[in-house]
C-alpha positions in Angstrom: 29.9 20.1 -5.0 28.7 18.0 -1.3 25.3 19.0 -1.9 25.2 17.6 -5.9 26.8 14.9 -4.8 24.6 13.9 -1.8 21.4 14.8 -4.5 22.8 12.7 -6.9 23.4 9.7 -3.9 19.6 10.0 -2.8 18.5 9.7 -6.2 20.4 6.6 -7.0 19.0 5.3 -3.4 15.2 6.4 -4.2 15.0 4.8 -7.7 17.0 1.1 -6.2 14.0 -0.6 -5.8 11.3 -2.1 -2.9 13.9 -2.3 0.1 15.1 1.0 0.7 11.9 4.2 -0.1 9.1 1.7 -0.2 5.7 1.5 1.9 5.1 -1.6 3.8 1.8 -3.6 2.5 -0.8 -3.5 4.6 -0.9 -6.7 6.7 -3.7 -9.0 6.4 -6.0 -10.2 9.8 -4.1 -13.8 9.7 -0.9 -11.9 9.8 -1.6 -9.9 12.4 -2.8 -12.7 14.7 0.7 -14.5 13.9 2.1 -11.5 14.9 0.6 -10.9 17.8 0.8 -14.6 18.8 4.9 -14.2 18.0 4.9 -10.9 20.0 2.9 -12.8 23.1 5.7 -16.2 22.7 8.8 -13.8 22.7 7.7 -11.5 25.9 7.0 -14.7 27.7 10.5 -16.2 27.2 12.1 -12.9 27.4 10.6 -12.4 30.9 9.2 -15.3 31.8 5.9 -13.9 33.3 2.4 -12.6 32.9 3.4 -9.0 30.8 0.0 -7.6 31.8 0.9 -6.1 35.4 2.5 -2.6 34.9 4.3 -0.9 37.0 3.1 2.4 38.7 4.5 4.8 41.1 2.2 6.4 44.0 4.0 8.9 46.2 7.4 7.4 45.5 5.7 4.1 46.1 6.2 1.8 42.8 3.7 -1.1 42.7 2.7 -3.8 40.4 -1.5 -3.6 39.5 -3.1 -4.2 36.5 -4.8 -0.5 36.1 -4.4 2.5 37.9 -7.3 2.3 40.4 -6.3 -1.4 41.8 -3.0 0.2 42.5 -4.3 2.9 44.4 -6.7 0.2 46.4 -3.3 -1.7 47.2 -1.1 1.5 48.5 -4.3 2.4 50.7 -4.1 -1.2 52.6 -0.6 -0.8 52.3 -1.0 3.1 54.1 -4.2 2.7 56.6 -2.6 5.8 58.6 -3.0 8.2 55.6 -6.9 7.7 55.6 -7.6 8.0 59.0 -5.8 11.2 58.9 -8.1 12.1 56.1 -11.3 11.3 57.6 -10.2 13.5 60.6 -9.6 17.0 58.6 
């Protein structure tokens, strides 16, 4: 009886209408600028600084860099003693 009850629940639900099964429209290119744009306006006030910096961790080291490569540059000024050991071996 829980099982033809439940079928009967999701059929009522699939045939309600737009709001509850339905495929979003695709979004046109003006939308998706204003989107963006919003997305851009709310990070800003949320944090109140430039999003594009991420955060990455190098031998338990976490630092701020915009890729991957400048963040290893910045841990090697930050560690001159590792690469002289390296040139050594």
């Amino acid at each position: 009886m829980p099982a033809l009850m439940a079928a009967m629940l999701m059929m009522a639900a699939a045939g309600g209408g737009r709001d509850i099964f339905d495929v979003p429209r695709p979004l046109t290119e003006e939308q998706k600028k204003r989107r963006e744009q919003w997305r851009k306006e709310r990070a800003h006030k949320l944090y109140g600084e430039d999003r594009s910096e991420r955060e990455f961790v190098i031998n338990g080291e976490a630092i701020m860099a915009h890729d991957r490569k400048t963040a290893l540059k910045i841990y090697a000024n930050r560690h001159p003693e590792q690469k002289s050991k390296k040139r050594k071996k």
